[in-house]
N, CA, C and O atoms as a MOPAC input file, in Angstrom:
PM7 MOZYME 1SCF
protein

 N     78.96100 1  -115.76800 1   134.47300 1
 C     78.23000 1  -116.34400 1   135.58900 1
 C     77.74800 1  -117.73900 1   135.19200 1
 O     77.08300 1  -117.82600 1   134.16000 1
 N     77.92700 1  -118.48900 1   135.67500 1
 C     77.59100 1  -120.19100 1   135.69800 1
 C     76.45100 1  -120.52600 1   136.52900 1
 O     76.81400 1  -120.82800 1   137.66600 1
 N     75.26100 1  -120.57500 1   136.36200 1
 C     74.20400 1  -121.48800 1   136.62800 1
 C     74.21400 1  -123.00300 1   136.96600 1
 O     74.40200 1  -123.72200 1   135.98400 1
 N     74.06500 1  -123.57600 1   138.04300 1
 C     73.80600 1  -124.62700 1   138.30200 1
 C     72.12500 1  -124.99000 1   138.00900 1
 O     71.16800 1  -124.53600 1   138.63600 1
 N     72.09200 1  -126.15900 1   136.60800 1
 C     70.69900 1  -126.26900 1   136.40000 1
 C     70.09100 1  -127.52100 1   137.58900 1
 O     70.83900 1  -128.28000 1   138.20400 1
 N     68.93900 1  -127.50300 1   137.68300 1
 C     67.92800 1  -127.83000 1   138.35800 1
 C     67.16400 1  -128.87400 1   137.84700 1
 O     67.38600 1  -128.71800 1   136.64600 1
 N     66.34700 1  -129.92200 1   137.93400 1
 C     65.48200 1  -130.52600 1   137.42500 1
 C     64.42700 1  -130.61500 1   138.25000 1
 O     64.70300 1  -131.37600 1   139.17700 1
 N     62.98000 1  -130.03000 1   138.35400 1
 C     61.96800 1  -130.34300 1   139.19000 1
 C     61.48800 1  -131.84700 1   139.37900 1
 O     62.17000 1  -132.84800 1   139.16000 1
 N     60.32900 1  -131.80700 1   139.77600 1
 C     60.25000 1  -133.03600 1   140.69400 1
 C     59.05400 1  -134.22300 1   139.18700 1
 O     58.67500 1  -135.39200 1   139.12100 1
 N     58.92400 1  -132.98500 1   138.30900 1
 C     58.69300 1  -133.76800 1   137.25500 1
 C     59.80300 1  -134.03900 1   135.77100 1
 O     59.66100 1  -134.36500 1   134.59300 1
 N     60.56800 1  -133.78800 1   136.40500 1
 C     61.96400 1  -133.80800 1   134.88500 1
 C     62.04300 1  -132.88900 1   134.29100 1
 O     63.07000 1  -132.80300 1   133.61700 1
 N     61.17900 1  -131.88600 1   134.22000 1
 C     61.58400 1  -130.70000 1   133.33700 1
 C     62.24600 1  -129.53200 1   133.80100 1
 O     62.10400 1  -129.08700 1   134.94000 1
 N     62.92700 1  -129.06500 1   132.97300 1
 C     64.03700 1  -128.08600 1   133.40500 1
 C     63.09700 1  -126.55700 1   133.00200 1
 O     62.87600 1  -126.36700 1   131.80600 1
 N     62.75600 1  -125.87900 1   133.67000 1
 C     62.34000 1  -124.42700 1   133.19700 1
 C     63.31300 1  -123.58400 1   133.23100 1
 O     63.77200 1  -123.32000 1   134.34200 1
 N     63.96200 1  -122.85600 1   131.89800 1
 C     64.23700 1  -122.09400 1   131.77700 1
 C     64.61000 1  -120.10800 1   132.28300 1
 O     63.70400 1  -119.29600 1   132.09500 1
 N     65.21000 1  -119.90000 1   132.54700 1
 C     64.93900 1  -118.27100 1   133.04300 1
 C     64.18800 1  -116.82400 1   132.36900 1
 O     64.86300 1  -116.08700 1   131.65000 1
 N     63.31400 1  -116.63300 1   132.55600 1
 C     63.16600 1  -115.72800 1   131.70500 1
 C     63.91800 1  -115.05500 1   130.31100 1
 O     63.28300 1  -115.10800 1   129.25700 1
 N     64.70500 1  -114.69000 1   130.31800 1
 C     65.95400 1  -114.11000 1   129.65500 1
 C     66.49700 1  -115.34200 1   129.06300 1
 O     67.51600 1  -115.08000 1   128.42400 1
 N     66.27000 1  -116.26000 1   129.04700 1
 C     66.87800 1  -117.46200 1   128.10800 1
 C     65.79300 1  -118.11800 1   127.44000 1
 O     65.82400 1  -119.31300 1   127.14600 1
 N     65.13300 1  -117.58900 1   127.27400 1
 C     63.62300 1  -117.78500 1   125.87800 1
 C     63.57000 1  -117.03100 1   125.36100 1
 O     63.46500 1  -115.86000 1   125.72400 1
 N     63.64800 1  -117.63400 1   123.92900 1
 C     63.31300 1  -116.57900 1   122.71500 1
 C     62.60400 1  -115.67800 1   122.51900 1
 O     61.47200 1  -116.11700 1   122.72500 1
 N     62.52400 1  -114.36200 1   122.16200 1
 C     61.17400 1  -112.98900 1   122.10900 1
 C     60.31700 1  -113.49800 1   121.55200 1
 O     59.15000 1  -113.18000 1   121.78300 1
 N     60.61900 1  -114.35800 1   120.73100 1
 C     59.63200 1  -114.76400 1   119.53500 1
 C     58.55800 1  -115.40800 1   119.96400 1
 O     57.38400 1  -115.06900 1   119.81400 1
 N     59.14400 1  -116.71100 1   120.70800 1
 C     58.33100 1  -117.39700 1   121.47600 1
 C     56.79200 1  -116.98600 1   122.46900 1
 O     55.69100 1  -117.51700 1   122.61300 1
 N     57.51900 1  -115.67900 1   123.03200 1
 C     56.36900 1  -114.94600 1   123.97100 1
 C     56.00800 1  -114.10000 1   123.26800 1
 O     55.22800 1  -113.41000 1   123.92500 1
 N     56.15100 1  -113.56200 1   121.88100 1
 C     55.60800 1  -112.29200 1   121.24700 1
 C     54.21400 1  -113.29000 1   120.22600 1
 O     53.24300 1  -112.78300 1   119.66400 1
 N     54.61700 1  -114.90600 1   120.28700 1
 C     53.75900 1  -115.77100 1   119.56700 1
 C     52.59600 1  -116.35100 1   120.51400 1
 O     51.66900 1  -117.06800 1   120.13900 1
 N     52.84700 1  -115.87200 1   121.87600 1
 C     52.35100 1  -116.53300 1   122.63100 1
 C     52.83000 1  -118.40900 1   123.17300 1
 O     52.11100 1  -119.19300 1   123.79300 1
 N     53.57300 1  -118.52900 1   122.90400 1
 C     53.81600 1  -119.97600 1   122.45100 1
 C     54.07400 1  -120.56300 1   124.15200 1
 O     53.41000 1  -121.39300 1   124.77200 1
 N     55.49900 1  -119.64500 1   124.66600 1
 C     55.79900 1  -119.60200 1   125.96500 1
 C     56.51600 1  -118.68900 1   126.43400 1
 O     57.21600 1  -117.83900 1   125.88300 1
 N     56.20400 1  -119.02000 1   127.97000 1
 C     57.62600 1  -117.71600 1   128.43600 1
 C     56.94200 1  -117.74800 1   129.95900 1
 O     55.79500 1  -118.05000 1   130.28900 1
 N     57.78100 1  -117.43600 1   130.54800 1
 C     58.10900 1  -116.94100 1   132.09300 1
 C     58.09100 1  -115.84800 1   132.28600 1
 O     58.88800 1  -115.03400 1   131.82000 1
 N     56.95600 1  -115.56800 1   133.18600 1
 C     57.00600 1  -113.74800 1   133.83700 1
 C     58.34500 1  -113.68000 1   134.61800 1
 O     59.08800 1  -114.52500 1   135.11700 1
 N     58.34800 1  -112.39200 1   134.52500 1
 C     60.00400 1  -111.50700 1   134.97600 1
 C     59.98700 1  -112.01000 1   136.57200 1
 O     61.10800 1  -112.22000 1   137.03500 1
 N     58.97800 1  -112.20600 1   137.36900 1
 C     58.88800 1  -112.22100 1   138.67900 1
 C     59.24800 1  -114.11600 1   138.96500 1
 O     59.54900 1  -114.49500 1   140.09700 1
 N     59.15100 1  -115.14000 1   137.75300 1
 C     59.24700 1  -116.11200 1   137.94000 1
 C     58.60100 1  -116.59300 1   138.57900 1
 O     59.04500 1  -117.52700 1   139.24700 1
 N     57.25700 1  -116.21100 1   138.70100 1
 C     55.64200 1  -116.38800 1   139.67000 1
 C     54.87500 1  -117.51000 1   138.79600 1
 O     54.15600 1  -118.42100 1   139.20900 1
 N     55.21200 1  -117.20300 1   137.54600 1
 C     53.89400 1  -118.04800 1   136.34700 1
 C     54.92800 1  -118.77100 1   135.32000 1
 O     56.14600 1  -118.60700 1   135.25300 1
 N     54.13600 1  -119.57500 1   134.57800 1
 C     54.64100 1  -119.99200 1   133.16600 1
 C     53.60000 1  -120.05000 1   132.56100 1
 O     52.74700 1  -120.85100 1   132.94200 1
 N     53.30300 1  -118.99100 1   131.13700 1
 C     52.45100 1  -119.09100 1   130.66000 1
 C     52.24600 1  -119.60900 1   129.08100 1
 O     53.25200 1  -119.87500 1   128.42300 1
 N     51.44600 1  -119.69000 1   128.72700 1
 C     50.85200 1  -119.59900 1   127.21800 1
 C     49.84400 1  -119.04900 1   126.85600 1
 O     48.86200 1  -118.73600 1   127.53000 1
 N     50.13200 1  -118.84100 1   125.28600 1
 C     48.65900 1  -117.93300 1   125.03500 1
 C     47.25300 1  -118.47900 1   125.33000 1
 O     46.81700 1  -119.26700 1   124.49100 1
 N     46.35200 1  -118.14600 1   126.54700 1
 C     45.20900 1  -118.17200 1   127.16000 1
 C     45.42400 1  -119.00400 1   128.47700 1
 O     44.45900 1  -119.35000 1   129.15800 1
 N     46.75200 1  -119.32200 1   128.82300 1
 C     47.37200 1  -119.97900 1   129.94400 1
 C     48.10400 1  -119.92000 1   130.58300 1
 O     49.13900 1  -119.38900 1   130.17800 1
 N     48.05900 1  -120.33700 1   131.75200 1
 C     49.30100 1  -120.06200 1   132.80400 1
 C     49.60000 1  -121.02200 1   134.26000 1
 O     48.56300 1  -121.16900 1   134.90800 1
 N     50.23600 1  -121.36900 1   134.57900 1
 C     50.37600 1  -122.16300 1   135.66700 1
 C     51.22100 1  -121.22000 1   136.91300 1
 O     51.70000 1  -120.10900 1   136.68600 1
 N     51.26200 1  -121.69800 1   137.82500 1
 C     52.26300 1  -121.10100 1   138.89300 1
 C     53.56500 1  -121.83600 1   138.93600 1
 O     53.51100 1  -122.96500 1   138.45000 1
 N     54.32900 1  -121.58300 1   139.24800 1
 C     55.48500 1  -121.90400 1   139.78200 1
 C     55.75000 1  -122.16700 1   140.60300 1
 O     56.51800 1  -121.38500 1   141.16200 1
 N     55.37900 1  -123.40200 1   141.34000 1
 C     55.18800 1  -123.16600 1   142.82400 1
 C     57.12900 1  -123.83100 1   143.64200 1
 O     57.25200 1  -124.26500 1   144.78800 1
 N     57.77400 1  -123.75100 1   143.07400 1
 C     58.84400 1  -124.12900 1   143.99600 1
 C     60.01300 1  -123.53200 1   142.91800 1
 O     59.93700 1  -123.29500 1   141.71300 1
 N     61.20700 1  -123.38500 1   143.95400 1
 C     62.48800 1  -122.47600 1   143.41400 1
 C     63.72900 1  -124.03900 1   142.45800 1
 O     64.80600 1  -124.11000 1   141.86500 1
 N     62.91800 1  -124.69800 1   142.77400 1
 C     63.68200 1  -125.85500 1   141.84400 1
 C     63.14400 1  -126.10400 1   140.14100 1
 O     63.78500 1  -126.58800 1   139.20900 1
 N     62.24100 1  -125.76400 1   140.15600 1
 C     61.87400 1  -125.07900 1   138.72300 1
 C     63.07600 1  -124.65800 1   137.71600 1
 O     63.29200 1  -124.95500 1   136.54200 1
 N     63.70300 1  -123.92400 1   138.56100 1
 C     64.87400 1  -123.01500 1   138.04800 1
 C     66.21500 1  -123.58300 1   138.09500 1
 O     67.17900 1  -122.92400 1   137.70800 1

């Protein structure tokens, strides 16, 4: 399956859940909830507010 990537409206490309390291979210460091609702860090989180994120 081929993904067409995205760039939001600030340049950064967010990732899919499933394409970040365990490590990363088991460190807290980062990661994307499964629902693709948030992006968080340890004691943080933002919303996601648009499907170009992705």
């Amino acid at each position: 399956m081929k993904r067409k990537l995205r760039i939001n409206g600030h340049s950064h490309l967010l990732p899919y859940p499933e394409e970040i390291p365990e490590f990363m979210r088991e460190k807290g460091i980062f990661w994307v909830d499964k629902e693709r609702k948030f992006m968080l860090q340890k004691g943080w989180k933002r919303p996601v507010t648009d499907s170009s994120f992705f």
